[in-house]
C-alpha positions as CSV (number, residue, x, y, z in Angstrom):
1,X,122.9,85.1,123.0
2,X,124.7,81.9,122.0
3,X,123.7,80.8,125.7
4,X,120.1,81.6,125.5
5,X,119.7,79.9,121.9
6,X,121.2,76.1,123.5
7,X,118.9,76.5,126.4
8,X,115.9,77.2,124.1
9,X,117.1,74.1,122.0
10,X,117.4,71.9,125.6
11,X,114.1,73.3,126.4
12,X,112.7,72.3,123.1
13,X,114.1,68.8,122.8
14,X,112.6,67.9,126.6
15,X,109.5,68.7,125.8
16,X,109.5,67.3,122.3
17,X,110.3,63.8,124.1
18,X,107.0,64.6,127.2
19,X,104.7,65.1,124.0
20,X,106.0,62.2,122.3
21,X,105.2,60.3,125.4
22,X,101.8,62.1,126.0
23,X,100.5,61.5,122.5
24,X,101.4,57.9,122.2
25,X,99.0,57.7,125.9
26,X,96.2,59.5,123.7
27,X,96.2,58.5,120.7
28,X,95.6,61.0,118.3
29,X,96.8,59.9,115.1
30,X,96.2,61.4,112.0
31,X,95.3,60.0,108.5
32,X,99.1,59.4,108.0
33,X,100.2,57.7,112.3
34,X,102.1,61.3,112.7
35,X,99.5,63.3,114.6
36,X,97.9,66.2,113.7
37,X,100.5,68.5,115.7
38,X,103.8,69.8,115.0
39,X,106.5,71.9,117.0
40,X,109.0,72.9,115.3
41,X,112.6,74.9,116.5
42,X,115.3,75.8,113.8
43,X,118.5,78.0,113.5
44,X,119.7,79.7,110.5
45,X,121.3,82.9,108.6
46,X,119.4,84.9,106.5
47,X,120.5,87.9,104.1
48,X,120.8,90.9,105.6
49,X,117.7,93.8,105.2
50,X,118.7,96.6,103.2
51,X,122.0,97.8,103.6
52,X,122.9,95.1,106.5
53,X,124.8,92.4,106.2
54,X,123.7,89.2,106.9
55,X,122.6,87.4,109.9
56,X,121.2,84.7,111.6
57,X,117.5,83.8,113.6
58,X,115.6,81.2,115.3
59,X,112.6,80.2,114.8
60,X,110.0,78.9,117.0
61,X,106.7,77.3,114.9
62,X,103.5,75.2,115.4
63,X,101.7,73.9,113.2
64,X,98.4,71.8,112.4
65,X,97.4,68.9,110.0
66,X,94.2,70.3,108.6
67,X,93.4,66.0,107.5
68,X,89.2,67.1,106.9
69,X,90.7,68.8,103.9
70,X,93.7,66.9,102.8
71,X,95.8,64.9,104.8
72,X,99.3,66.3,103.5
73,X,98.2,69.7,103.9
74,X,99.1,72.1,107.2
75,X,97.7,75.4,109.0
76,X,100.6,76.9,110.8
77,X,102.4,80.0,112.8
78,X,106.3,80.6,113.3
79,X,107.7,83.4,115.6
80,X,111.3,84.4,114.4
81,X,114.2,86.5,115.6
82,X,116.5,87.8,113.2
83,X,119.6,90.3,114.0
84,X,121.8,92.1,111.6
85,X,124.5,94.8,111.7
86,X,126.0,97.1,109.5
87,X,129.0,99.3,109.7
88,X,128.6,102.2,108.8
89,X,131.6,105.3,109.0
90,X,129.7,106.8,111.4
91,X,129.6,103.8,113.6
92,X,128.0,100.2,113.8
93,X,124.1,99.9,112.6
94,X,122.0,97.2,114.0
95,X,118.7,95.6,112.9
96,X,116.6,93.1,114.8
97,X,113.9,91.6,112.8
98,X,110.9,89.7,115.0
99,X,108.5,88.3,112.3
100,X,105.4,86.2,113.0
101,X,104.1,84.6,110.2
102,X,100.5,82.9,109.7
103,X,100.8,80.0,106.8
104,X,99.8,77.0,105.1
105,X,102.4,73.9,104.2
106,X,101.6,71.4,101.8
107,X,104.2,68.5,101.9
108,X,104.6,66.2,99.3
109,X,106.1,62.1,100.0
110,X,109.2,61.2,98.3
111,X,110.2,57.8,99.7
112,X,109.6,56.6,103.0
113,X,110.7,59.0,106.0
114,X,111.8,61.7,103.1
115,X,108.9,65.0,102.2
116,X,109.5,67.7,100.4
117,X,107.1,70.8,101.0
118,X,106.2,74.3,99.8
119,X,104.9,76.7,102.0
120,X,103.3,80.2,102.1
121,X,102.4,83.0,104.5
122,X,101.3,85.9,105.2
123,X,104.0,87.5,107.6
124,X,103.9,90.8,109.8
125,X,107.3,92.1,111.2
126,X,108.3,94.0,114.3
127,X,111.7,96.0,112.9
128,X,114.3,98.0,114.8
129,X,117.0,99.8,113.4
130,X,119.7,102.0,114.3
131,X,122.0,103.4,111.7
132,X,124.7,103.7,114.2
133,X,123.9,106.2,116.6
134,X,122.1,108.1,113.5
135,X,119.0,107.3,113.5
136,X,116.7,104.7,115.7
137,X,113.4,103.6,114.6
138,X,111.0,101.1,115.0
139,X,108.3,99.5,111.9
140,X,105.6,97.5,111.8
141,X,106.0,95.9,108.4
142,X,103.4,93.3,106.7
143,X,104.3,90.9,103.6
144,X,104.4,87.5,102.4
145,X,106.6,84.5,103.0
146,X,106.6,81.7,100.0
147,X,109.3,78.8,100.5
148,X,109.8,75.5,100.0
149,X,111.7,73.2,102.1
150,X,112.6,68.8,102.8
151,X,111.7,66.6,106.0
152,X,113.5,63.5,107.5
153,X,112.4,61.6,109.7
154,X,114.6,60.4,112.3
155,X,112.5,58.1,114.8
156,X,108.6,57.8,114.3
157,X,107.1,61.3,115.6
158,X,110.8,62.9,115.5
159,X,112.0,64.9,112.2
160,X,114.8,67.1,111.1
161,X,114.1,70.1,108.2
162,X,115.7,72.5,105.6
163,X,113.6,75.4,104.7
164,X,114.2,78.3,102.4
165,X,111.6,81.3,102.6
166,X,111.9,84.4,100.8
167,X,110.9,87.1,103.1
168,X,108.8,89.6,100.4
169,X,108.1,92.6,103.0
170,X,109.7,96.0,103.4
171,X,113.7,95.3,102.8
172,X,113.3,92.2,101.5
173,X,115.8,88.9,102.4
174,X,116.0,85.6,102.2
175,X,115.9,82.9,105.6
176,X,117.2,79.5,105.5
177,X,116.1,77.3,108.6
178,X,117.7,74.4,109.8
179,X,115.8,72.2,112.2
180,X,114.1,69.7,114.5
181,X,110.4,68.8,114.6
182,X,108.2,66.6,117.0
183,X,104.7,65.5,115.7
184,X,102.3,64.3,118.1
């Protein structure tokens, strides 16, 4: 796992630099010289579902400047991967949480290269659980995701995030994302 996560994190941060390179050769700006697109790769824990304890994810998210309306405001979707276990006397439980969320993002300047945001979606999650050896299912579970998170920007087009989201679906929990983002 840990292996998989640092080669999705390479991956990420080579193509974050091609873009950069591509949309300075295109020009598309928008009303603020970031671009209108993001990508977005973060790790994090999160509490754990129910009666798991808690875990960590990545997440994987894109996300659009929607500048016709307001400039500071953003059309988005993330694509997460949470795992959890739990032991249970019977034996260990696990639970693997793969949520997809469709949102907006309004961000907010503070002071120059600084943004807070807040940020809510509407989230629908793929679940699989095992209550060790007990009991295996798998859920499709819809909610919403409200959060609210800060930006710093660490070269022109390159940015680094906190984000806290409170996960308001079937066995609720609570995702903090730590991150790197690339706007072109």
């Amino acid at each position: 796992m840990k292996k998989t996560v640092f080669t999705l994190l390479v991956a990420f941060f080579t193509l974050s630099m091609g873009t950069m390179s591509y949309a300075k050769s295109t020009g598309s700006e928008g009303a603020d010289g970031l671009g209108v697109y993001e990508l977005d790769a973060s790790l994090g824990p999160a509490s754990g579902p129910g009666n798991y304890d808690g875990g960590f994810g990545v997440n994987f998210g894109a996300g659009y400047t929607l500048s016709q309306i307001d400039s500071n405001l953003q059309a988005r979707f993330d694509l997460s991967v949470y795992h959890f276990n739990h032991d249970f006397p019977w034996g260990t439980g696990t639970y693997t949480r793969v949520p997809f969320t469709v949102s907006a993002r309004y961000y907010v300047p503070i002071v120059d290269k600084v943004r807070a945001f807040g940020q809510a979606g509407l989230e629908t999650s793929i679940d699989n659980f095992d209550t060790g050896g007990h009991q295996r299912q798998n859920e499709v579970n819809v909610g919403i995701s409200p959060g609210a998170g800060i930006e710093l920007f660490v070269a022109p087009r390159v940015s680094v995030f906190a984000l806290g989201l409170v996960h308001l679906i079937s066995d609720s929990y609570f995702s903090m994302q730590f991150g790197v983002s690339t706007h072109f």
